[in-house]
TORMI-165673 format. One line per 2 residues: for each residue x, y, z of C-alpha. Coordinates in nm, 3 decimals. Example, Ala and Ser with C-alpha at 12.3 -4.5 7.8 and 13.67 -1.06 7.14 Angstrom:
BEGIN
1.230:-0.450:0.780; 1.367:-0.106:0.714
//
This chain:
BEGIN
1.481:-0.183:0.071; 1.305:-0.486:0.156
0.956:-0.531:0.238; 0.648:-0.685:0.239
0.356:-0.652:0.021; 0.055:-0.847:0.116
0.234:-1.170:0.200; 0.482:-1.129:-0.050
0.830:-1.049:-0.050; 0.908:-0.698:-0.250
1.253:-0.564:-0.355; 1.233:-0.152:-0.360
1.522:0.042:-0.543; 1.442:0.312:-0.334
1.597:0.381:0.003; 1.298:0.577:0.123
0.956:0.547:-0.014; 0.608:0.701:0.110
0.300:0.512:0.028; 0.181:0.715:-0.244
0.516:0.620:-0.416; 0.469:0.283:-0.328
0.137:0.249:-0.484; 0.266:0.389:-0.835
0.557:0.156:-0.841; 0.287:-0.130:-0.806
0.145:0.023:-1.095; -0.197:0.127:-0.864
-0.368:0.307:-1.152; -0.661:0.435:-0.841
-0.501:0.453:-0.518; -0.830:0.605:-0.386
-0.972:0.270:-0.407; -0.710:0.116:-0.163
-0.638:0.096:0.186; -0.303:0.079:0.362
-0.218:-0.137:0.615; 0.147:-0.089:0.792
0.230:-0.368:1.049; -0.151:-0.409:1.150
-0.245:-0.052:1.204; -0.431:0.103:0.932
-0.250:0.478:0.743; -0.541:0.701:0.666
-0.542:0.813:0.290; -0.432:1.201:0.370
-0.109:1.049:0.518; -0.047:0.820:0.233
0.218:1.101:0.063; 0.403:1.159:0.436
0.404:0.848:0.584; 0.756:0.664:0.469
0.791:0.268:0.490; 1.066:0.101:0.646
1.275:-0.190:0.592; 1.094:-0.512:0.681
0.783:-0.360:0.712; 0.433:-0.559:0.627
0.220:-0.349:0.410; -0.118:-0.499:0.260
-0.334:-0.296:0.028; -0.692:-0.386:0.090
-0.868:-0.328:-0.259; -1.225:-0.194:-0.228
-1.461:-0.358:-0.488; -1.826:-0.304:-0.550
-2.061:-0.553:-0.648; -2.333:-0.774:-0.544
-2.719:-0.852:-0.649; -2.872:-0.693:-0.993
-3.183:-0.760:-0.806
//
C-alpha cells in the first residue's frame, strides 16, 4: 500500500494497517507523544488501534516536544 508520511512517499507491505501499526513499523518507540493527522483531520489517540489507513492517504505525525527557558 502506498502512502504518505509527512511529505514523504512510504511503501507498506501491509494491505491494511491501523495507526498503531503504522507507528511501530516507523519504529515510534512512544506513540503517546504523537499526533495523527489523516488527510487534514486530526484521529484522536483512543482510535489510533481502529482507525485503518488507506491507499494514497496523507498521514503526518506531529511530534510533541518539551522545552524552552531554564529560567
Amino acid at each position: 500500500m502506498r502512502i504518505t508520511i509527512n511529505g514523504e512517499d512510504h511503501l507498506s507491505e501491509q494491505e491494511t494497517i491501523t495507526i498503531i501499526d503504522l507507528l511501530k513499523e516507523r519504529k515510534v518507540t512512544r506513540p503517546e507523544t504523537v499526533s495523527v493527522q489523516i488527510n487534514g483531520s486530526f484521529v484522536k489517540r483512543i482510535n489510533f488501534r481502529t482507525t485503518v489507513v488507506k491507499e494514497n492517504d496523507e498521514v503526518d505525525f506531529i511530534f510533541m516536544m518539551s522545552g524552552g527557558s531554564s529560567r
